[in-house]
Backbone bond lengths (Angstrom), bond angles and torsions (degrees), N, CA, C in turn:
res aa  C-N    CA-C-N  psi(-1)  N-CA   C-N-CA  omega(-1)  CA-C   N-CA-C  phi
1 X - - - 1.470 - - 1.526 112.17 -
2 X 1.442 134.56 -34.36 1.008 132.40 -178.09 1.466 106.01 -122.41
3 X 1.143 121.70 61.20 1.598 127.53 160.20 1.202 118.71 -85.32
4 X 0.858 108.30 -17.83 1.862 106.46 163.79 1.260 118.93 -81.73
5 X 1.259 131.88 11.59 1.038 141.39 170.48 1.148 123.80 -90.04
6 X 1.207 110.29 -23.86 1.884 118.24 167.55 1.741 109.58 -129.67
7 X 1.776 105.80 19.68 1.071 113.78 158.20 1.584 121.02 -65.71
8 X 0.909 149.64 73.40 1.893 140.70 142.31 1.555 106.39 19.03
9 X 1.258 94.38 -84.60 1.811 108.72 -167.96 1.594 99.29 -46.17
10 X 1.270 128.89 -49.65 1.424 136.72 -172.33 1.738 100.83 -43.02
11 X 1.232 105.41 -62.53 1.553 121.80 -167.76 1.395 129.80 -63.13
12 X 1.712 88.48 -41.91 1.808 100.46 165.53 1.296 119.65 -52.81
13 X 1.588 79.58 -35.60 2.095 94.60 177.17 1.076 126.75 -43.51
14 X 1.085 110.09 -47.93 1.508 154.33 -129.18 2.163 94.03 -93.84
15 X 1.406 89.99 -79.57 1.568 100.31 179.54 1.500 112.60 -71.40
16 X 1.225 120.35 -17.77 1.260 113.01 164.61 1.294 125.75 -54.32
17 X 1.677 105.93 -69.11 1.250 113.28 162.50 1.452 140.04 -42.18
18 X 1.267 98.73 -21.44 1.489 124.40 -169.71 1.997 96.21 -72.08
19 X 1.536 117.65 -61.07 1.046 149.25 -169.71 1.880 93.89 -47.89
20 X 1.806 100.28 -64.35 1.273 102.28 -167.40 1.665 124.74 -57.20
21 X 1.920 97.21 -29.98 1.260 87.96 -170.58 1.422 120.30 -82.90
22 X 1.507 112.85 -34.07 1.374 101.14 145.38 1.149 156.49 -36.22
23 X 1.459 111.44 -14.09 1.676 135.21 171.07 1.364 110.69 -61.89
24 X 2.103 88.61 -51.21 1.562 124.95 -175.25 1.699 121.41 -55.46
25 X 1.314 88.60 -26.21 1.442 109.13 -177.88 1.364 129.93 -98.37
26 X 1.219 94.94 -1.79 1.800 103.23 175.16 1.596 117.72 -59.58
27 X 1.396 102.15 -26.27 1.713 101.20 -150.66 1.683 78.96 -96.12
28 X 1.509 132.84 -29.95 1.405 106.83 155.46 1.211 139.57 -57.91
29 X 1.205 102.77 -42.34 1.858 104.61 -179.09 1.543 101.56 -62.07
30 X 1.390 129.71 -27.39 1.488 131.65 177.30 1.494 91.67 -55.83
31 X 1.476 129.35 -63.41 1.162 132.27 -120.49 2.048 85.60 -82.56
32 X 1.344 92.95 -61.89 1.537 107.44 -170.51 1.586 114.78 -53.07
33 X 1.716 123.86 -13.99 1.118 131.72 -173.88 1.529 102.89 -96.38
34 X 1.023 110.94 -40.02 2.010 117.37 168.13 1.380 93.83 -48.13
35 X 1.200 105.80 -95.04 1.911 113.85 -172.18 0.993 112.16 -42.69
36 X 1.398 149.84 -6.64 1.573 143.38 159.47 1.595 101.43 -78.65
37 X 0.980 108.55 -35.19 1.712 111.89 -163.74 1.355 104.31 -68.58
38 X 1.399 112.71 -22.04 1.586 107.14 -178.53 1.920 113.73 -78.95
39 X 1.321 115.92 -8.17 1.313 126.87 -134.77 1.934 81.58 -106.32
40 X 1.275 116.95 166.78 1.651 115.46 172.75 1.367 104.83 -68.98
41 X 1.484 107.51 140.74 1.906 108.14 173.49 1.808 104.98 -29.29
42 X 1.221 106.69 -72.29 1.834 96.17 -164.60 0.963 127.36 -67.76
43 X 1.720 118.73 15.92 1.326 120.40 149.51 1.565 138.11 -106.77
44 X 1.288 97.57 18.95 1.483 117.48 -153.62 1.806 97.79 -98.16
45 X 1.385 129.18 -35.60 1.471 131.87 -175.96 1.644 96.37 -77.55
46 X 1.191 119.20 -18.28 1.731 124.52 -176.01 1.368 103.36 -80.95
47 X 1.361 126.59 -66.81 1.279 140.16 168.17 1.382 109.03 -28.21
48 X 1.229 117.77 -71.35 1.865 121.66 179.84 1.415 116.61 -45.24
49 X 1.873 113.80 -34.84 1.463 107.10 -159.22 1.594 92.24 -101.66
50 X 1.181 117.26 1.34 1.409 113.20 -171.82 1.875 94.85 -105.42
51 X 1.367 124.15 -36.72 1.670 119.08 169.83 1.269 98.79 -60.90
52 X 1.664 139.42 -58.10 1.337 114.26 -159.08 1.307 110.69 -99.92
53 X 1.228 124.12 16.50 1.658 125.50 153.97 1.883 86.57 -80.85
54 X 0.443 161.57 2.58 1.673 144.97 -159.69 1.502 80.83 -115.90
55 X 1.659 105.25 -54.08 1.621 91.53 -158.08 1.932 101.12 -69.33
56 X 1.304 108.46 -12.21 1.522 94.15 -169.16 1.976 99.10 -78.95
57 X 0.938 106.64 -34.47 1.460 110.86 175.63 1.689 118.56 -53.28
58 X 0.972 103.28 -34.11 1.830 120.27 177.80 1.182 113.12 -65.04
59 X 1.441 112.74 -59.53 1.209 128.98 176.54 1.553 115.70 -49.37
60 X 2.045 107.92 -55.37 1.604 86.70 -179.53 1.617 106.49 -100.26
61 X 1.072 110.51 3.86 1.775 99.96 136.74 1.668 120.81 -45.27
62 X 1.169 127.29 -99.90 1.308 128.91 167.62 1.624 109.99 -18.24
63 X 1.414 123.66 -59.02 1.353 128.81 173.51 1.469 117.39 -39.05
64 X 1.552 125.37 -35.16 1.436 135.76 -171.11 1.138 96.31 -97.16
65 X 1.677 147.19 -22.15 1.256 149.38 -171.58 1.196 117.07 -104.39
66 X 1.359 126.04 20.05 1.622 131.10 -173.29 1.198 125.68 -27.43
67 X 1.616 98.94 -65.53 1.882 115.28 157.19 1.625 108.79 -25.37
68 X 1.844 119.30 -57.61 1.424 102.31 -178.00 0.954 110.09 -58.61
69 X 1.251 127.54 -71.87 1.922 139.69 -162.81 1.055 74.94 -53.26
70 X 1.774 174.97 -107.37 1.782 125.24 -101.69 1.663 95.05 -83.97
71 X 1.609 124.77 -46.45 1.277 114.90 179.57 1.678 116.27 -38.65
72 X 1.378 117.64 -27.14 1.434 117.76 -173.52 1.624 113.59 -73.47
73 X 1.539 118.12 -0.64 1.315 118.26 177.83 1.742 110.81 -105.56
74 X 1.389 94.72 11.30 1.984 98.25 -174.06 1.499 92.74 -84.79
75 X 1.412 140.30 150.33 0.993 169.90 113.64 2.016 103.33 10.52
76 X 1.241 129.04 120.56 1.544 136.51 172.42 0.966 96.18 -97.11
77 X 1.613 121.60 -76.29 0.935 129.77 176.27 1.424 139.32 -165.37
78 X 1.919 148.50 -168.02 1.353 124.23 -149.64 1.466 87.83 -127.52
79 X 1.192 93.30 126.22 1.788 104.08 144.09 1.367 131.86 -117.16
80 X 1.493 109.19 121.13 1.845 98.20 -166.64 1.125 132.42 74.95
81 X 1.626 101.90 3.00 1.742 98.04 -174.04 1.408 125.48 121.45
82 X 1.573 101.51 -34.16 1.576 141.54 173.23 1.485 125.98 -72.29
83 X 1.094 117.78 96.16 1.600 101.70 179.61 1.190 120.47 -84.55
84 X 1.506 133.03 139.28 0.916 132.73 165.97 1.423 128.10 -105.19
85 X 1.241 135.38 154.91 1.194 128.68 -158.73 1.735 108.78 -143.09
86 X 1.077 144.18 150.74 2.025 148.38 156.42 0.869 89.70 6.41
87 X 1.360 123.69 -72.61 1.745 138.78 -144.55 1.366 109.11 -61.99
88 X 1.192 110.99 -62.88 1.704 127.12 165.13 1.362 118.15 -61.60
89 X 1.081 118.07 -29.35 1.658 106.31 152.37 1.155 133.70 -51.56
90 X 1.600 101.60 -62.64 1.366 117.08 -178.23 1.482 110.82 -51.88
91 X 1.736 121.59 -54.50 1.257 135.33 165.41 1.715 117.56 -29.94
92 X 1.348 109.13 -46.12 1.456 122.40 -152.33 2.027 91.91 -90.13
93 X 1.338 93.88 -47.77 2.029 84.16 178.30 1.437 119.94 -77.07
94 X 1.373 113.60 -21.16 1.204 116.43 153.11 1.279 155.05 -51.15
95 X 1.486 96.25 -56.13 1.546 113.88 144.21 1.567 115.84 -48.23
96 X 0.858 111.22 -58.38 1.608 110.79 172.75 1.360 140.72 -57.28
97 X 1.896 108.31 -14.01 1.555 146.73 -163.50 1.739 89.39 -95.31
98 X 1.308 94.77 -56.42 1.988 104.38 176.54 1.395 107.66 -58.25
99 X 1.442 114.58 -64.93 1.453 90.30 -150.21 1.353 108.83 -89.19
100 X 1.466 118.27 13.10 1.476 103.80 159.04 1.204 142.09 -114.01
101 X 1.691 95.03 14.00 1.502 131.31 141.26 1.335 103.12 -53.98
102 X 0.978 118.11 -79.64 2.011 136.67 -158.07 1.321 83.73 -50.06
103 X 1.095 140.34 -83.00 1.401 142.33 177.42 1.341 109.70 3.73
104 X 1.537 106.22 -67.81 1.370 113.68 -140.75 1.431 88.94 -99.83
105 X 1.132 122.37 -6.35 1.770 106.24 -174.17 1.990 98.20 -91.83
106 X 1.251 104.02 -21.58 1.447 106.76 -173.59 1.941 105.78 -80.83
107 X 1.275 90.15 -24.18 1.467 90.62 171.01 1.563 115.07 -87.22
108 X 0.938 129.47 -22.46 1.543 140.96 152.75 1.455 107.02 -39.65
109 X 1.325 105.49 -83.89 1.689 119.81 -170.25 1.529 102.60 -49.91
110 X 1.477 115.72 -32.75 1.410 95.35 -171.63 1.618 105.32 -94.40
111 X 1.212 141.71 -14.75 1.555 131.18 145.06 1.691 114.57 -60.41
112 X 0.821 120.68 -26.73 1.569 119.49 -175.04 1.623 113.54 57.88
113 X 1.344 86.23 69.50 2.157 85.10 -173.03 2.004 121.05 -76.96
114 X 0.827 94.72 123.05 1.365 97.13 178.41 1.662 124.49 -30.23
115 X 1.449 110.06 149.51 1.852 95.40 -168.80 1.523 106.49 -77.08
116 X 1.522 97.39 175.12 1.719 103.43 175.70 1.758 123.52 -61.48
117 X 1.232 119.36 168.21 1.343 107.09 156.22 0.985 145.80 -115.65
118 X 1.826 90.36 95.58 1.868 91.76 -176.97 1.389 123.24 115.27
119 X 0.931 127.11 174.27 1.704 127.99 -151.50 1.620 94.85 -84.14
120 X 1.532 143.56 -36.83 0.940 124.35 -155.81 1.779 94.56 -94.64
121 X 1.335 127.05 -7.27 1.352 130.77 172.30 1.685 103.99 -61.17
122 X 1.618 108.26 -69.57 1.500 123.52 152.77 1.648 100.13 -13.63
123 X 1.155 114.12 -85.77 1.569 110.72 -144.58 1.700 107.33 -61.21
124 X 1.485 106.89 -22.79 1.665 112.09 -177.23 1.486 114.84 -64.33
125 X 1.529 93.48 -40.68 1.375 114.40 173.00 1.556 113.76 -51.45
126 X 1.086 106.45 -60.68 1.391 117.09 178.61 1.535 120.92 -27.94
127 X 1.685 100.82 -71.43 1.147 117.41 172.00 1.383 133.24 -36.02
128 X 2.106 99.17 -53.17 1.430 114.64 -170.71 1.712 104.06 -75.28
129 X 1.312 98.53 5.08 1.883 96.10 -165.08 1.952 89.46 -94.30
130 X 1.359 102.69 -70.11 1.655 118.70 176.42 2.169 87.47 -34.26
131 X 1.175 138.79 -62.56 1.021 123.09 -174.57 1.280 125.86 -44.86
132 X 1.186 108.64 -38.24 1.989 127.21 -156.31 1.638 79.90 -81.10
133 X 1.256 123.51 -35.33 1.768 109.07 -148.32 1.741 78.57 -85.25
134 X 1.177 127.66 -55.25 1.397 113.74 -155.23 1.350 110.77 -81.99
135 X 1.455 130.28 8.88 1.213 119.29 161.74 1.659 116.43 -81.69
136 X 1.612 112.15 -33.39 0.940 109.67 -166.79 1.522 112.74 -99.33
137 X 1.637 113.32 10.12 1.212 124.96 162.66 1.718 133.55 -60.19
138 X 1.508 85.32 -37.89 1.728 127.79 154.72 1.542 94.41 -35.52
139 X 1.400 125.90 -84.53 1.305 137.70 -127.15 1.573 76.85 -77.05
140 X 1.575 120.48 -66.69 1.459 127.57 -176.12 1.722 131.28 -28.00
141 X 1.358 95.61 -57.67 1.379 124.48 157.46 1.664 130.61 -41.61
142 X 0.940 87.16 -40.44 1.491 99.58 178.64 1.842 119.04 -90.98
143 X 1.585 96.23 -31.27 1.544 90.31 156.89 1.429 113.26 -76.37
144 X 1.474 126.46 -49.55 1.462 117.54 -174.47 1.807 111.31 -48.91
145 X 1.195 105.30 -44.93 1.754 108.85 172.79 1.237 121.51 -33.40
146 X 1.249 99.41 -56.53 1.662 121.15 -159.02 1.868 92.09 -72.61
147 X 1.289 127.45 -46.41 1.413 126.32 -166.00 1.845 89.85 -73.67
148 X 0.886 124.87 -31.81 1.871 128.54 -164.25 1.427 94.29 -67.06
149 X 1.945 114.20 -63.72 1.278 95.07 168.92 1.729 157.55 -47.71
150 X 1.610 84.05 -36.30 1.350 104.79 156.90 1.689 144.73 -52.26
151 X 1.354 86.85 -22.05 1.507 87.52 -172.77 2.005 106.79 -117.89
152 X 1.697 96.09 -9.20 1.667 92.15 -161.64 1.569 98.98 -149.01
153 X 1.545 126.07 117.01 1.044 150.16 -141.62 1.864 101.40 -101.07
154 X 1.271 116.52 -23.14 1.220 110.51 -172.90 2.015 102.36 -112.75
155 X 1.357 104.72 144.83 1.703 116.74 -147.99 1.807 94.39 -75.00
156 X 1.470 104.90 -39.26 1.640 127.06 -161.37 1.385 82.21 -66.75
157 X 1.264 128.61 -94.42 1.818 137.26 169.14 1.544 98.74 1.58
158 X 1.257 114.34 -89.81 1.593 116.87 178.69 1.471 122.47 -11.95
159 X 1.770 96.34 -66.99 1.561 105.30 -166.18 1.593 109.82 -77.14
160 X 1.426 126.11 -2.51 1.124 125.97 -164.35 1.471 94.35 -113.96
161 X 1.272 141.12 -30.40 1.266 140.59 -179.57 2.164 96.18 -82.16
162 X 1.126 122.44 -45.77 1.379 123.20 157.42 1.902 119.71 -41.59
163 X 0.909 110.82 -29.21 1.615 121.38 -168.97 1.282 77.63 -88.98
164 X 1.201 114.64 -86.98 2.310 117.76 -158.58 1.250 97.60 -51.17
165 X 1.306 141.75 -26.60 1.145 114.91 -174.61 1.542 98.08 -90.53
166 X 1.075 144.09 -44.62 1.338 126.83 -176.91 1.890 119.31 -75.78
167 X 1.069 105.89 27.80 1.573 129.15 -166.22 1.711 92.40 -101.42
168 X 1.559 90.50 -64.68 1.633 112.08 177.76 1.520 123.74 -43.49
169 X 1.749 93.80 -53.55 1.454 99.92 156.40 1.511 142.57 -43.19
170 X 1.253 106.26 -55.33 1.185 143.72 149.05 1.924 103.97 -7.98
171 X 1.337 114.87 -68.70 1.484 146.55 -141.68 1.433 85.93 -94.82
172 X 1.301 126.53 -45.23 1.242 126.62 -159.76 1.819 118.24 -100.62
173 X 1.271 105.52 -7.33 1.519 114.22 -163.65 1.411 100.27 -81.15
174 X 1.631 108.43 -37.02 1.488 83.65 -179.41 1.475 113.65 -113.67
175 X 1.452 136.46 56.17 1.356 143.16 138.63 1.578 110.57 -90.00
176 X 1.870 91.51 -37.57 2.033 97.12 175.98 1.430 98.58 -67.90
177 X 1.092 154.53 -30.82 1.626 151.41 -147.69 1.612 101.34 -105.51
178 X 1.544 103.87 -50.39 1.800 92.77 171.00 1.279 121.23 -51.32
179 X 1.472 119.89 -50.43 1.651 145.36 -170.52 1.616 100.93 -50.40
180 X 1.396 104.12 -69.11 1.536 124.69 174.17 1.864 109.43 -39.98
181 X 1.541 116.80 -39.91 1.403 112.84 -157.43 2.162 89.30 -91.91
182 X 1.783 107.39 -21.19 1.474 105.63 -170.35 1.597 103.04 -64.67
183 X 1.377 113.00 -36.51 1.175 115.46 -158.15 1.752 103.30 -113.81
184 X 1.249 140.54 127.29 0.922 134.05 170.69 1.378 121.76 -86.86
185 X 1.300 119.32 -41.69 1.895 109.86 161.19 1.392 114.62 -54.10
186 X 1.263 126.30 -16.87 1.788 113.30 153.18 1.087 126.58 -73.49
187 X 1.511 113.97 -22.71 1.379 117.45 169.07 1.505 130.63 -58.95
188 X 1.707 102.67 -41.05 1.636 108.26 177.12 1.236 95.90 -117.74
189 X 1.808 137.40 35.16 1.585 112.21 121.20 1.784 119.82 -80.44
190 X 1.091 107.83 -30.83 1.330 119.85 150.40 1.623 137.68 -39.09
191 X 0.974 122.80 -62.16 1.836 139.21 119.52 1.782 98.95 -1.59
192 X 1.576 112.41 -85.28 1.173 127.78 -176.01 1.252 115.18 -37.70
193 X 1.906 120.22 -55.32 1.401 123.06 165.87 1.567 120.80 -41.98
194 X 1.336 101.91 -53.82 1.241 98.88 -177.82 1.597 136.43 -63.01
195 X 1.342 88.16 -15.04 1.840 104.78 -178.09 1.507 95.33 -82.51
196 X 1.626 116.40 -37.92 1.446 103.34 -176.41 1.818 111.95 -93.66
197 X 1.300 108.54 5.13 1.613 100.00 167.33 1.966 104.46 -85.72
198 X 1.306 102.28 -42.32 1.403 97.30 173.99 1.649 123.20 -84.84
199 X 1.408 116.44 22.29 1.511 114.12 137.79 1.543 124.04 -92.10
200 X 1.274 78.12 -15.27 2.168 89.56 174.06 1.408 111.89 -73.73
201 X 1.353 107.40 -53.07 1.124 71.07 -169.59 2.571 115.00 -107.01
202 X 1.284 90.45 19.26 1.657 99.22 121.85 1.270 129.74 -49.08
203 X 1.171 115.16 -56.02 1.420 120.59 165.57 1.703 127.61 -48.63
204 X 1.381 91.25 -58.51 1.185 85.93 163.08 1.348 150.09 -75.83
205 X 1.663 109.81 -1.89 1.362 124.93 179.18 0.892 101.18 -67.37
206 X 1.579 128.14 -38.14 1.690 143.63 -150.84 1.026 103.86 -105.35
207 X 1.655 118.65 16.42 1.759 120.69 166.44 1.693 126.11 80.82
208 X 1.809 94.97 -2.33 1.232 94.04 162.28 1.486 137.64 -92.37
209 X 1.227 119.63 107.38 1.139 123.74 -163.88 2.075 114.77 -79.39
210 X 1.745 109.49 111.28 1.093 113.77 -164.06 2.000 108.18 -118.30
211 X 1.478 97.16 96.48 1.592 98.50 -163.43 1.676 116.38 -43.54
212 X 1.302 120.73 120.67 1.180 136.78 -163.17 1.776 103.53 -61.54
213 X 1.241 116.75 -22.49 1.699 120.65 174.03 1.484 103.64 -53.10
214 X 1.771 118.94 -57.95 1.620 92.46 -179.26 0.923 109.85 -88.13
215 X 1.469 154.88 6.46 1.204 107.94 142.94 1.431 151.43 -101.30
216 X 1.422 103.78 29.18 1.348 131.21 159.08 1.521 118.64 -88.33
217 X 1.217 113.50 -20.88 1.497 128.48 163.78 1.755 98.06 -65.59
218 X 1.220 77.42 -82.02 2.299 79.05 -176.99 1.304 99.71 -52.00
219 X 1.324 147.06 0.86 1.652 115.11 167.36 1.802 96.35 -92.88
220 X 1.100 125.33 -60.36 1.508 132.53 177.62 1.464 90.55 -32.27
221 X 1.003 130.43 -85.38 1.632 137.81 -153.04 1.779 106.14 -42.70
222 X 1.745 96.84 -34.56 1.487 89.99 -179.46 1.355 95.52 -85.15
223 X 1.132 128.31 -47.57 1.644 114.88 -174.00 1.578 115.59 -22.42
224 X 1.629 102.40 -73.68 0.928 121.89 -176.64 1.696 125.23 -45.42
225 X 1.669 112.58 -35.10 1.422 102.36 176.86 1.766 97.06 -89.71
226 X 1.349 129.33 -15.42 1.456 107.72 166.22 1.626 123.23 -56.04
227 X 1.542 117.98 -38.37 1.532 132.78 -178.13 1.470 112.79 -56.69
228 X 1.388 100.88 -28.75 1.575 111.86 -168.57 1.390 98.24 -77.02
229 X 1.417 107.66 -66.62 1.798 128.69 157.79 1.861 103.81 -18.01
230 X 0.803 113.36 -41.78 1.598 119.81 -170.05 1.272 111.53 -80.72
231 X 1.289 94.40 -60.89 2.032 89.45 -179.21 1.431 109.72 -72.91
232 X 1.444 133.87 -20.02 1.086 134.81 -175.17 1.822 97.48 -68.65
233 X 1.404 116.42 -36.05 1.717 97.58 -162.46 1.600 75.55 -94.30
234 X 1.362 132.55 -11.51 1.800 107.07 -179.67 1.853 104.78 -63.81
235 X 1.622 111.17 -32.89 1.600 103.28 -151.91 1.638 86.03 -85.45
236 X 1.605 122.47 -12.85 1.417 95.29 -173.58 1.584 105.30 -95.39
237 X 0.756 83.08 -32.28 2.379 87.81 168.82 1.845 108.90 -45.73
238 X 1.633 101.98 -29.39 1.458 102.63 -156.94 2.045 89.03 -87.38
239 X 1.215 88.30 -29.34 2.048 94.35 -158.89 2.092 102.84 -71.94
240 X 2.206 89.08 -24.17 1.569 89.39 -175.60 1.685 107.20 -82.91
241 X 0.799 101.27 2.55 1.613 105.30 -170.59 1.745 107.54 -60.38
242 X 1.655 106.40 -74.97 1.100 104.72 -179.84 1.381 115.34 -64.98
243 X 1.183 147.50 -0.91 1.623 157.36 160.69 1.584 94.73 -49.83
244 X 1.471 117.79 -78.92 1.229 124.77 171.36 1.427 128.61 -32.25
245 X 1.562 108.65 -62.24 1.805 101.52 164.14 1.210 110.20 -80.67
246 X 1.096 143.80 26.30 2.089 121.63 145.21 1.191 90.46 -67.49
247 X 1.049 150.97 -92.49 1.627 140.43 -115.15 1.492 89.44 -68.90
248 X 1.584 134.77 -30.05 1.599 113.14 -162.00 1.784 96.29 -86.87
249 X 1.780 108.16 5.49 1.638 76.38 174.61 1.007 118.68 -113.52
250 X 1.559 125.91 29.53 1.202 147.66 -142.30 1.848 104.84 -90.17
């Protein structure tokens, strides 16, 4: 009964998967940390634990439905020659659900529209935000599934490497969501990710298969020269400071 317990292969499984889905999960915690950010501070730690409880529910939804998710790669039907299938649906409105979200939130931030008025604006918000995350948890979910099956043969393994990794998430969404709301050019390179995860996987509805390494490479790479970007205008803000008070001590 417990041979997997001093199974190896079990474990590698185990943290592997663990590793990936968190990879998998970045472009949610992006997504769910935008749409909280719009919401009043003391509703914003509610919002996060209530999107990625949704997304953890999806996941071992799909996880208990295996039979569906492989039936979702059979063929519905052809357009042009092209078959399309669940998978590519789901992929194809999704992609399309994102980036005309991303769109519109980047066109937001860059008018800077004044807030709502008032608590029942708040509470609509609320709602339509908790909506946006769990529709597109769907789309999310269903790629992380599909890679879980792929790599790890036993169901228990799956759902337990699915739990820790969205645990992790969990822990991390809101230092990424504060960071994201301190700085606003992280906000719409972020924005930016998201417009280019939901041409991907457009892409992929339409059968083009675009290996997820670069573009997790090109999001890190931009991270990283924005951070640089950051401390560079922090050390020169810090060096103009005293420039400014000489003349008042004159």
């Amino acid at each position: 009964m417990l041979d997997w317990v001093t199974d190896p292969q079990i474990w590698i499984g185990f943290f592997t998967l663990v590793a990936l889905e968190i990879v998998l999960g970045i472009d949610n915690i992006i997504f769910i940390s935008i749409l909280a950010g719009k919401l009043p501070p003391e509703q914003r730690d509610r919002a996060r634990v209530l999107g990625l409880a949704a997304a953890l529910i999806s996941r071992l939804l799909l996880l208990l439905g295996l039979s569906w998710v492989v039936r979702l790669t059979e063929p519905l039907f052809a357009v042009l020659g092209y078959e399309i299938s669940g998978r590519d649906l789901i992929l194809l409105l999704g992609g399309l659900f994102l980036l005309a979200k991303s769109v519109t939130e980047i066109s937001h931030s860059m008018d800077a529209p004044a807030g709502g008025d008032g608590k029942k604006a708040a509470a609509t918000s609320f709602a339509s935000v908790i909506v946006q995350i769990m529709v597109l948890d769907i789309v999310f979910s269903l790629d992380s599934v599909i890679t879980a099956v792929g790599m790890v043969d036993e169901l228990g393994v799956m759902i337990a490497a699915v739990v820790a990794a969205v645990l992790v998430m969990l822990f991390a969404s809101g230092p990424i969501s504060r960071f994201v709301d301190r700085h606003p050019s992280i906000k719409m390179l972020a924005l930016a990710f998201l417009v280019l995860i939901g041409v991907v996987l457009i892409a992929e509805g339409l059968g083009q298969h675009i290996p997820k390494g670069y573009i997790y490479f090109a999001m890190a790479f931009s991270v990283i020269v924005e951070l640089l970007n950051i401390r560079m205008r922090g050390k020169h803000a810090k060096q103009a400071e005293p420039e400014e008070a000489t003349p008042k001590m004159k």
